[in-house]
NUKE-101186 format. One record per residue (C-alpha): residue number from 0; residue in one letter; y, x, z negated. Coordinates in steps of 0.25 Angstrom, whole numbers, padded with zeros to 4 digits. Last residue first. Layout:
residues N
    k  r     py     px     pz
  NUM  a      Y      X      Z
...
//
This chain:
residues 117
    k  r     py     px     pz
  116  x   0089   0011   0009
  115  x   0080   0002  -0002
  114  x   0068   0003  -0002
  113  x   0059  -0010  -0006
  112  x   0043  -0010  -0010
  111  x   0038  -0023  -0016
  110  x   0023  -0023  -0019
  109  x   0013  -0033  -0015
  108  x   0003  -0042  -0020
  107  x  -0008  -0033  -0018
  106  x  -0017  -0035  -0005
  105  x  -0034  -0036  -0002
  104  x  -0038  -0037   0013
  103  x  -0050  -0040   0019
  102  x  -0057  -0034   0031
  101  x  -0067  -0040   0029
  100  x  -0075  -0028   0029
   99  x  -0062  -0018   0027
   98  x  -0059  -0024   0014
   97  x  -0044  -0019   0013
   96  x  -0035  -0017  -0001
   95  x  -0019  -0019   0003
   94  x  -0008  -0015  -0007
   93  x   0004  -0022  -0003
   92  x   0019  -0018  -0001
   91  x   0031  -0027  -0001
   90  x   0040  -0020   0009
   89  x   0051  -0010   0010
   88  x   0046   0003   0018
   87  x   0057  -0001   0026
   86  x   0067   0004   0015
   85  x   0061   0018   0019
   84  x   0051   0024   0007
   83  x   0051   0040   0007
   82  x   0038   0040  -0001
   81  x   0028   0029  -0003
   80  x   0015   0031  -0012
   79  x   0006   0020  -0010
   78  x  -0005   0020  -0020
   77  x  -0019   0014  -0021
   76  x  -0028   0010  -0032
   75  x  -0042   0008  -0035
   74  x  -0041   0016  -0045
   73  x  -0053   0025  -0042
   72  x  -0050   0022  -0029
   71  x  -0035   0030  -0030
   70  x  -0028   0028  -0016
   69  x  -0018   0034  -0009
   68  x  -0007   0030   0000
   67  x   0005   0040   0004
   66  x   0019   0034   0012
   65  x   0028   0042   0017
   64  x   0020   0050   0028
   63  x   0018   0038   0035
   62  x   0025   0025   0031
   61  x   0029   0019   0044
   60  x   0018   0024   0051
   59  x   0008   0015   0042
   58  x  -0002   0024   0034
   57  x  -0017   0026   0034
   56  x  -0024   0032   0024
   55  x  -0040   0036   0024
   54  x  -0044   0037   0009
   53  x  -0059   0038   0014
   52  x  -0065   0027   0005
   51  x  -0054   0017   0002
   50  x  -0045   0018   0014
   49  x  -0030   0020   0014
   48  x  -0019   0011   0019
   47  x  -0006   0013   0021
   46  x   0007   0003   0026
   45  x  -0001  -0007   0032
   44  x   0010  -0019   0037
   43  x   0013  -0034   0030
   42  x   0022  -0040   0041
   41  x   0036  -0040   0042
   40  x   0047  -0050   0036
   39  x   0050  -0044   0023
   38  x   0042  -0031   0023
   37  x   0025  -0031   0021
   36  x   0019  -0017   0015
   35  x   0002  -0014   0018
   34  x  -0002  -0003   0006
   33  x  -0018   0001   0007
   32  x  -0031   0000   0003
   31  x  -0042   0003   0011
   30  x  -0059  -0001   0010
   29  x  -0059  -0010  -0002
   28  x  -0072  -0018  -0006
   27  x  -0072  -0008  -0019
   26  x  -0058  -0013  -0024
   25  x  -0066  -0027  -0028
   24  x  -0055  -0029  -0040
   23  x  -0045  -0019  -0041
   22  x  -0034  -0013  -0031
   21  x  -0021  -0004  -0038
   20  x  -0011  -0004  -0028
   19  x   0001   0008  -0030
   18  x   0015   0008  -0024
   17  x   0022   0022  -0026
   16  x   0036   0021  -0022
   15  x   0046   0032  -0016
   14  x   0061   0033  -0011
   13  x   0067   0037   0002
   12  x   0073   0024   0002
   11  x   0076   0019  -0011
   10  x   0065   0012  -0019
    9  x   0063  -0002  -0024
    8  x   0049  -0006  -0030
    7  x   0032  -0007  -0026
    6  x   0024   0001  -0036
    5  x   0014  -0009  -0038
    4  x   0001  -0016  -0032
    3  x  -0009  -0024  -0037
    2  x  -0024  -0025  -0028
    1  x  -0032  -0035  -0033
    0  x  -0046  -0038  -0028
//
């Protein structure tokens, strides 16, 4: 499994970026993607989540109503759209790919994500 990210980048406060995880390899065992983001100093945290079959979304309150996931299964590939970003959206961003039998967990290598006041 491979999941590569990209649309990581500077923006201004109040700005918007589109972040995109294209998954391949054993994408079938996948139940829920999603974006998890990790700041200098704090721990890695769930930022949205959507599931594989239904297309249920979940979303970290920090982020609510700003932030939109979807997903493409054809593609194999999922998108964060964010909107409105706060310079303490600034973090390295990783797509996630979850097993929920195990469970185990599949992550990108990580997209940088920096707004600037």
């Amino acid at each position: 499994v491979q999941l590569v990210e990209s649309g990581g980048g500077l923006v201004q406060a109040g700005g918007s970026l589109r972040l995109s995880c294209a998954a391949s390899g054993s994408t079938f065992s996948f139940d829920a993607m999603g974006w998890y983001r990790q700041a200098p100093g704090k721990q890695r945290e769930s930022v949205a989540v959507i599931t594989i079959g239904a297309g249920r979304k979940s979303y970290a309150d920090s982020v609510k109503g700003r932030f939109t996931i979807s997903r493409d299964n054809v593609k194999n590939t999922i998108v964060l759209q964010m909107n409105s970003l706060k310079p303490e959206d600034t973090a390295v961003y990783y797509c996630n790919a979850r097993v929920w039998a195990g469970p185990y967990d599949y992550w990108g290598q990580g997209t940088q994500v920096t707004v600037s006041s």
